[in-house]
N, C-alpha and C positions, 0 to 999 in steps of 0.2 A: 463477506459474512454469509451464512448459507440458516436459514434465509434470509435475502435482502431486505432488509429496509423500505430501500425504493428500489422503482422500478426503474428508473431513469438515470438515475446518479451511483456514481462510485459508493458503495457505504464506507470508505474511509482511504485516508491516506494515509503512507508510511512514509515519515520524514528521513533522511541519514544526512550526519554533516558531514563538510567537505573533508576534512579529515578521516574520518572513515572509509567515505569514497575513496577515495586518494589511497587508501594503505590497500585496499579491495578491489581497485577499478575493473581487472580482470574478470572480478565475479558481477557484479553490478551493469557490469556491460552485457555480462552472459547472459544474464534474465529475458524472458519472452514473456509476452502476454499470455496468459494460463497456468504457466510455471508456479506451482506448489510448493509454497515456502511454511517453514516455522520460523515466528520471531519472540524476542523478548522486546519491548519497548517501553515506555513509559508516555503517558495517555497527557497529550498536553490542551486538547481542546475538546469537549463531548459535543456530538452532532446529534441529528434528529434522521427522521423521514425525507427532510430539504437542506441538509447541510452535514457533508462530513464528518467525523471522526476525525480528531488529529492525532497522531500516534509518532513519538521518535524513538523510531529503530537503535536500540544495543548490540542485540545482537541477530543476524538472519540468516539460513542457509536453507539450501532447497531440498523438498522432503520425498520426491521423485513423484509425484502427484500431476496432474496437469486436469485443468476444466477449459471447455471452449466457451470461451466468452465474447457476446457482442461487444460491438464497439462500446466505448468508455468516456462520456463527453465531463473534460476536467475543465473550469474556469476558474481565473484564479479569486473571483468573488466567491467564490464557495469552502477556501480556507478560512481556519477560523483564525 
């Protein structure tokens, strides 16, 4: 999100099921860290400042964009 949230944490995740994966992998594998996506998704958990965003991805493809980002400390305590 521009701007973050926090300073520390992901301000959110994007879910996809394994069926999506699965019909996609090729692209889902292609993704890098910075890679500039558009998604539609549908908001399944609201976060704060110390907790995530849950978001599960419909639909995503990448929008030829890129940001250099630090490192990303994800635990799985931090799903909602």
């Amino acid at each position: 999100m521009e701007p973050s949230e926090s300073a520390i944490f992901a301000d959110l995740v994007l879910s996809v099921s394994t069926h999506a994966y699965q019909e996609s992998k090729e692209f889902y594998d292609s993704l890098k860290k910075g890679d500039g996506i558009d998604f539609d998704a549908t908001l399944v958990g609201l976060g704060n400042e110390f907790k995530m965003h849950h978001l599960h991805a419909k639909k995503i493809k990448k929008n030829g964009g890129f940001k250099a980002l630090d490192d990303i400390i994800v635990r799985e305590s931090a799903l909602p």
